[in-house]
C-alpha positions as CSV (number, residue, x, y, z in Angstrom):
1,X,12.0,10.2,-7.5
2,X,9.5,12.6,-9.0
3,X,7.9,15.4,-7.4
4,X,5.0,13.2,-7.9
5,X,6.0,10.1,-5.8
6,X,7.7,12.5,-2.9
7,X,3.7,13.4,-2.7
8,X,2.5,10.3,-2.3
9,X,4.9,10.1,1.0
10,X,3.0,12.2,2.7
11,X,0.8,11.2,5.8
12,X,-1.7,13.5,7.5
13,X,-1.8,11.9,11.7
14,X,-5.1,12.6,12.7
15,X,-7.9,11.2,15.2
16,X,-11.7,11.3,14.6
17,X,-12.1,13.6,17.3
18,X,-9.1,16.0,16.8
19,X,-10.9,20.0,16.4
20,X,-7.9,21.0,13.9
21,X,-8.1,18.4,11.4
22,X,-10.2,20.2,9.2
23,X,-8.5,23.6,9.5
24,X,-5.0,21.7,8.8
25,X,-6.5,19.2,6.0
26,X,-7.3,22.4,4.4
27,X,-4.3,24.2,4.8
28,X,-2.6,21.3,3.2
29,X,-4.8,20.5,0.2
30,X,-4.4,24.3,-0.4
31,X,-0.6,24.2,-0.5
32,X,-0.2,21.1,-2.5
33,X,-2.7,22.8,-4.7
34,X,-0.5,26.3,-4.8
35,X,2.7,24.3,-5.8
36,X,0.5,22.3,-8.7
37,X,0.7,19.1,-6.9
38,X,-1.9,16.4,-6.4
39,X,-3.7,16.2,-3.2
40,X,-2.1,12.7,-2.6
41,X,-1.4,11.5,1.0
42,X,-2.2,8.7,3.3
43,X,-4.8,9.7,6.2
44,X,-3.5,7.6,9.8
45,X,-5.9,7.5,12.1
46,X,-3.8,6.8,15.0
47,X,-6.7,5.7,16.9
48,X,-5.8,2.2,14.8
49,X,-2.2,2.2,15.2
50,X,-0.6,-0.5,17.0
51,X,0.4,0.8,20.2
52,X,3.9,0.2,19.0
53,X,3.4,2.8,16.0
54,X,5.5,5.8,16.6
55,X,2.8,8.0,15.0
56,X,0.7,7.3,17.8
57,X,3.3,9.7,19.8
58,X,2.2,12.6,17.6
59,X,0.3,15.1,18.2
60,X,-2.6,15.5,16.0
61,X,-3.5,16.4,13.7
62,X,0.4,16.4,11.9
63,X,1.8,16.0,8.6
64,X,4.9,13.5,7.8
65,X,6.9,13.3,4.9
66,X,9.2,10.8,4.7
67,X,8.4,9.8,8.7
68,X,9.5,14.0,10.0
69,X,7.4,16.0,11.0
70,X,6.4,18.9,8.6
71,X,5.4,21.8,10.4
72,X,6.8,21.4,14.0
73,X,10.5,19.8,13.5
74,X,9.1,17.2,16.3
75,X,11.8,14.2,16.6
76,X,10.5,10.6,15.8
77,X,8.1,10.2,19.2
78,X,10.0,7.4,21.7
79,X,8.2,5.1,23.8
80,X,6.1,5.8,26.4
81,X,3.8,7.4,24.4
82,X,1.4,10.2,26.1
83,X,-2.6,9.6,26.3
84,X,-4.0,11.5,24.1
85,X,-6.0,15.1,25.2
């Protein structure tokens, strides 16, 4: 696999209403930027998960690679899931 295609598994979780999106969307674009690699990543809206999704279990706004959670270390989310805030 090429740097390239690890990119391209890359998911930014996010809701329309989530306040940190932009600031983290950002942050992200910047980074991939730094390391000279295309800004190339699925958006999820959660909002139009199935309830079964297990990204609907993360917080948002998150970034997955390869379904873990980037930043936090957060294990794969198991049902229940919590309302969101």
């Amino acid at each position: 696999m090429t740097e390239h295609e690890s990119v391209r598994e890359l998911e930014f979780v996010t809701r329309g209403a989530c306040a940190n999106t932009p600031i983290l969307r950002a942050n992200l674009n910047a980074a991939l930027e730094a390391l000279g690699l295309p800004a190339v990543y699925q958006v999820v809206d959660i909002d139009r998960l199935r309830a079964s999704d297990v990204r609907r279990g993360y917080p948002t706004p998150t970034v997955l690679v390869r379904k873990h959670d980037l930043f936090g270390g957060m294990p794969e989310p198991v049902p229940p899931f919590p309302e969101p805030a």
